[in-house]
C-alpha positions in Angstrom: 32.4 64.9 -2.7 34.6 61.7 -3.2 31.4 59.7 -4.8 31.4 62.1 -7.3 34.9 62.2 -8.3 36.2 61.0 -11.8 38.0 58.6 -10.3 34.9 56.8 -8.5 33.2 57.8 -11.5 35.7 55.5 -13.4 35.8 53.0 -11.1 32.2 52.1 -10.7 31.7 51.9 -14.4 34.9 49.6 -14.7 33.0 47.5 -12.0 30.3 47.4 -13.6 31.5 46.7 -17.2 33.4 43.9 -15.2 29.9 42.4 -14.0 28.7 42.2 -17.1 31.7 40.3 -18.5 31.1 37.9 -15.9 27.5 37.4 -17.0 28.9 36.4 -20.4 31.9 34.1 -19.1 32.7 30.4 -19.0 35.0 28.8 -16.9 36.5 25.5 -19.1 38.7 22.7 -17.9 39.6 19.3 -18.8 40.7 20.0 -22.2 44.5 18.5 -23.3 47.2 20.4 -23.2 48.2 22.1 -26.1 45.0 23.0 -27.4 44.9 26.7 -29.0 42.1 29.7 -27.8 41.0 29.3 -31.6 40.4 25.6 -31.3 38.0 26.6 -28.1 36.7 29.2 -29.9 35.3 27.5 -32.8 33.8 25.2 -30.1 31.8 27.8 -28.6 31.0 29.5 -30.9 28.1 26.8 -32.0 26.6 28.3 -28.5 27.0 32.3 -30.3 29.3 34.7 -31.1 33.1 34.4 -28.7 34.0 37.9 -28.0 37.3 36.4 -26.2 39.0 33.4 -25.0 41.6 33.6 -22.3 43.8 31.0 -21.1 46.0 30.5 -18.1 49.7 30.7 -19.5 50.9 28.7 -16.8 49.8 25.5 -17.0 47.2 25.6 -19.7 44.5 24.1 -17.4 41.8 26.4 -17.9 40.3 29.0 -20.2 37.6 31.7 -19.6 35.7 31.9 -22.6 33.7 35.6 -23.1 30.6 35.3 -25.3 28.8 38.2 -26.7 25.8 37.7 -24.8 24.3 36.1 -22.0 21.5 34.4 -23.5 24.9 32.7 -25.3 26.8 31.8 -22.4 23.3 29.6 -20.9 23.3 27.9 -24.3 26.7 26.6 -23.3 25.3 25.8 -19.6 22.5 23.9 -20.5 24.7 21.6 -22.2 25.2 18.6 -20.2 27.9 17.5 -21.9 30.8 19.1 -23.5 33.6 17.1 -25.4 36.9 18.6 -27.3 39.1 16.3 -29.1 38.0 13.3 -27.3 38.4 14.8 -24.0 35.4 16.1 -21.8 35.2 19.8 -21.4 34.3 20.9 -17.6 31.9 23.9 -17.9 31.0 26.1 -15.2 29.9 30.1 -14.5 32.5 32.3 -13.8 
């Protein structure tokens, strides 16, 4: 009865809508401080389309950059080197 409750409902599609995110997700370090999510965004988006770019407020270390699609996101990957305002980008999966 409980695996077919709304709220398990809900929550497997939030899982998997998660997933999917993470399919399309960067993980991007070594950038300077003080660099904006539009000035990453107009880096990746040579690779396809950004749907979102999310840095960590804290320290401004790292960002996880969403791209549209996957095919995207192993553009970015196959990259073996990635370099933002003199300053070389680390790129990882999610």
């Amino acid at each position: 009865e409980h695996l077919q409750g709304k709220k398990h409902r809900r929550f497997r599609i939030l899982r998997a809508e998660r997933r999917a995110q993470e399919q399309r997700s960067l993980f991007v370090s070594g950038f300077p401080r003080g660099t904006s999510g539009e000035e990453l965004t107009d880096y990746f988006k040579s690779y396809g389309d950004v749907a979102a770019v999310v840095m960590d407020k804290e320290k401004g270390a790292y960002a996880i950059v969403e791209l549209r699609d996957a095919a995207s996101r192993e553009r970015a990957l196959a990259e073996p080197r990635h370099s933002l305002a003199g300053h070389r980008l680390r790129v990882r999966p999610r």
